[in-house]
N, C-alpha and C positions, 0 to 999 in steps of 0.2 A: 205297114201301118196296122195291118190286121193286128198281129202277133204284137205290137207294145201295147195296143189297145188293154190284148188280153192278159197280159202278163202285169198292167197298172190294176185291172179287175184284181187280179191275182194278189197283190199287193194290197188292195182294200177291203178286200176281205178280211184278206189274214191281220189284219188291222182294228177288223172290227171284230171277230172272233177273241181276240187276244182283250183287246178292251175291256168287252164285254162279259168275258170268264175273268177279267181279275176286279170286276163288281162281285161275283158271287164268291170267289176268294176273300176277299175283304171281309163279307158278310160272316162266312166261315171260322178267320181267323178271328175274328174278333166276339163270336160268340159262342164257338164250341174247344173243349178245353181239348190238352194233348189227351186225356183219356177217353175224350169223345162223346162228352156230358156236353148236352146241347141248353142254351139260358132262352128258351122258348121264348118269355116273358118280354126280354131284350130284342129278339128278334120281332118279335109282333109288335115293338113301339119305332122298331128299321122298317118295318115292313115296304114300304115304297121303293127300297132298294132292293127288294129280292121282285117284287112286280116290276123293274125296269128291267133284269134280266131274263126275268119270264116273259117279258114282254120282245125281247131280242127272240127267246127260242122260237117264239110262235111266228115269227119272219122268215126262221131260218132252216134251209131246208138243205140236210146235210147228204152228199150224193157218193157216189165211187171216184168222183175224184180226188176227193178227200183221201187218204191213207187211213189206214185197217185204224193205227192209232188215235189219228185225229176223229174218226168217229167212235169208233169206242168213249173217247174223254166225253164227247158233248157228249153221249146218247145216256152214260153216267151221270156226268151233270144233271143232265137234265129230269131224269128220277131222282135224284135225290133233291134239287129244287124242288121240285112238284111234290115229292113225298112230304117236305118243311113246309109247304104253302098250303098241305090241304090238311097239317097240323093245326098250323095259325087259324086256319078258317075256324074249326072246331077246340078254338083251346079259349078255356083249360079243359083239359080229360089225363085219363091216368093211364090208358093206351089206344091205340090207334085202331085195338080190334072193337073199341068201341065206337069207330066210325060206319055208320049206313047213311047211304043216301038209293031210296028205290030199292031195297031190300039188297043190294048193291055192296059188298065188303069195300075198304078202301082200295084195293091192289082191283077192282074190277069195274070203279068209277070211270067214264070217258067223259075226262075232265084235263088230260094234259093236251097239251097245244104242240104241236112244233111243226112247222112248215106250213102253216095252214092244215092240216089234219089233226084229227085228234084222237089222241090215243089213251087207254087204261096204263095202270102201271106197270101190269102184268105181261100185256101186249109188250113194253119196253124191253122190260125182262126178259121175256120166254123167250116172242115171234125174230123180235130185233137185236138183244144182245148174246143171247146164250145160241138161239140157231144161226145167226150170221154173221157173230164178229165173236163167235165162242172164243173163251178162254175161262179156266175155272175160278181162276182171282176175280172172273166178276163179282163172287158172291161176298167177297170184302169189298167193294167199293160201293156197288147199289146198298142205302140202308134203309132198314125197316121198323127205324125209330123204335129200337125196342131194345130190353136191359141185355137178352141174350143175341142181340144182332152185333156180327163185329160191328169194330166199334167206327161212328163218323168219324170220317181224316176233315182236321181245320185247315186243308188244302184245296184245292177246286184240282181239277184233274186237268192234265195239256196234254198236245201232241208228245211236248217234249219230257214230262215230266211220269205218263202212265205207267211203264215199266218197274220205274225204281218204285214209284210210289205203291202200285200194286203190291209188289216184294214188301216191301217193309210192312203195309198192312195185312198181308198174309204170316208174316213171320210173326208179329207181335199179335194178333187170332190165335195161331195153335198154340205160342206158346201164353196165353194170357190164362193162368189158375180159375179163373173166373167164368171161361168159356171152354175152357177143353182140361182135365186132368189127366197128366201122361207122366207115365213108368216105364219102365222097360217090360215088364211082365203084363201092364192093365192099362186100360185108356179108357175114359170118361169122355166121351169126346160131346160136340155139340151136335144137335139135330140135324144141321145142316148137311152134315157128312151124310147121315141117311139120306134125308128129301132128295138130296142132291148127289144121290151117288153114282147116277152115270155121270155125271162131269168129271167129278176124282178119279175115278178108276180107268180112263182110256189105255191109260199106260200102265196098267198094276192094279193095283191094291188100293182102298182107302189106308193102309199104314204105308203104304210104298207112298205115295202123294204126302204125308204126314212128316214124314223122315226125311223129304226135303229143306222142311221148314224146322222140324222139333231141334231144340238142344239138348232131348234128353232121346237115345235111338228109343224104337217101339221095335219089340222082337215080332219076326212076322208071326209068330204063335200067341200072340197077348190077347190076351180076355177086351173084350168089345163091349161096351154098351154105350148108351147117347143120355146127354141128361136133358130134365124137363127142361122147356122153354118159356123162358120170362118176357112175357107180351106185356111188361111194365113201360110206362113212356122214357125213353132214355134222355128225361132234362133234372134242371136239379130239381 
């Protein structure tokens, strides 16, 4: 009796998860384009729909027995909800580094909810994604509402769907003119490669991690530098 108990748990869960992440999928698809230009505007007149799903995270408290995947998707989710919600609050603005509240950058606000705790964005990022469900494609999926952050997927992220989806928005990052410029001889790449180069580099190189993704090779001798970053708000 025990065991169907838990296993019907199990089932409504996964029930209500799935639900509830294709509320913010919707919201997604229907406001952010395939190049990842988000219609703020649009959003802020939905807004009640993206609070029903923030209203889910702040219930839901995601544990080990969830799969490495299934928390990676929500703990994503969930930054970048929160990252669109504390847009809306403060919109219109031209970028997000022009968010303070208490002398407070937006990335260090303790203003996201989940499980009943509450958490900065950064805490997400650092404490919870990158040290305990590391993998370097997080830094395409968490975004930073901004012109040089890759770009928002009009996908919500699932147990099932993290892997490819990752891939794909890593592949179309290096190879996007716009954010990384790559030769075989020279690479322009994005800041991020800096900020963030112990994460690319465990296995190599920032050109070895690069050369998984480029359609153009990068010789491991190519001239290196990072270009500036655009803290412009990434809607139209």
């Amino acid at each position: 009796m025990k065991n169907i108990l838990l296993v019907f748990l199990a089932i409504i869960t996964f029930s209500q998860v799935k639900a509830q992440t294709e509320i913010f999928n919707t919201l997604l698809q229907n406001n952010v384009t395939e190049k990842g230009i988000v219609d703020y505007k649009s959003l802020k007149a939905d807004e009640a729909k993206l609070d029903t799903y923030i209203s889910y995270l702040e219930k839901t408290n995601p544990d080990n027995s969830w799969s490495t995947k299934k928390q990676k998707a929500f703990w994503i989710n969930a930054y970048n909800a929160y990252t669109i919600k504390l847009i809306l609050k403060n919109y219109p603005l031209n970028s997000i580094m022009d968010i303070k509240e208490g002398g407070k950058t937006a990335w260090k606000i303790p203003f996201a909810k989940v499980g009943g705790k509450t958490y900065t964005l950064d805490y997400i990022e650092h404490d919870i994604l990158r040290k305990n469900l590391f993998d370097a494609r997080i830094h395409v999926g968490v975004n930073c509402a901004s012109g040089s952050c890759p770009k928002l997927g009009n996908t919500a992220f699932t147990e099932e769907n993290i892997e490819a989806t990752l891939e794909k928005l890593m592949k179309e990052f290096v190879n996007d003119s716009t954010r990384n410029k790559i030769t075989n001889k020279k690479i322009q790449i994005s800041s991020i490669f800096d900020w963030f180069k112990v994460d690319f580099t465990k296995e190599g190189t920032v050109i070895d991690y690069l050369n998984k993704y480029a359609n153009t090779e990068i010789s491991k001798k190519a001239k290196t530098s990072y270009l500036k970053y655009d803290w412009t708000l990434n809607g139209k």
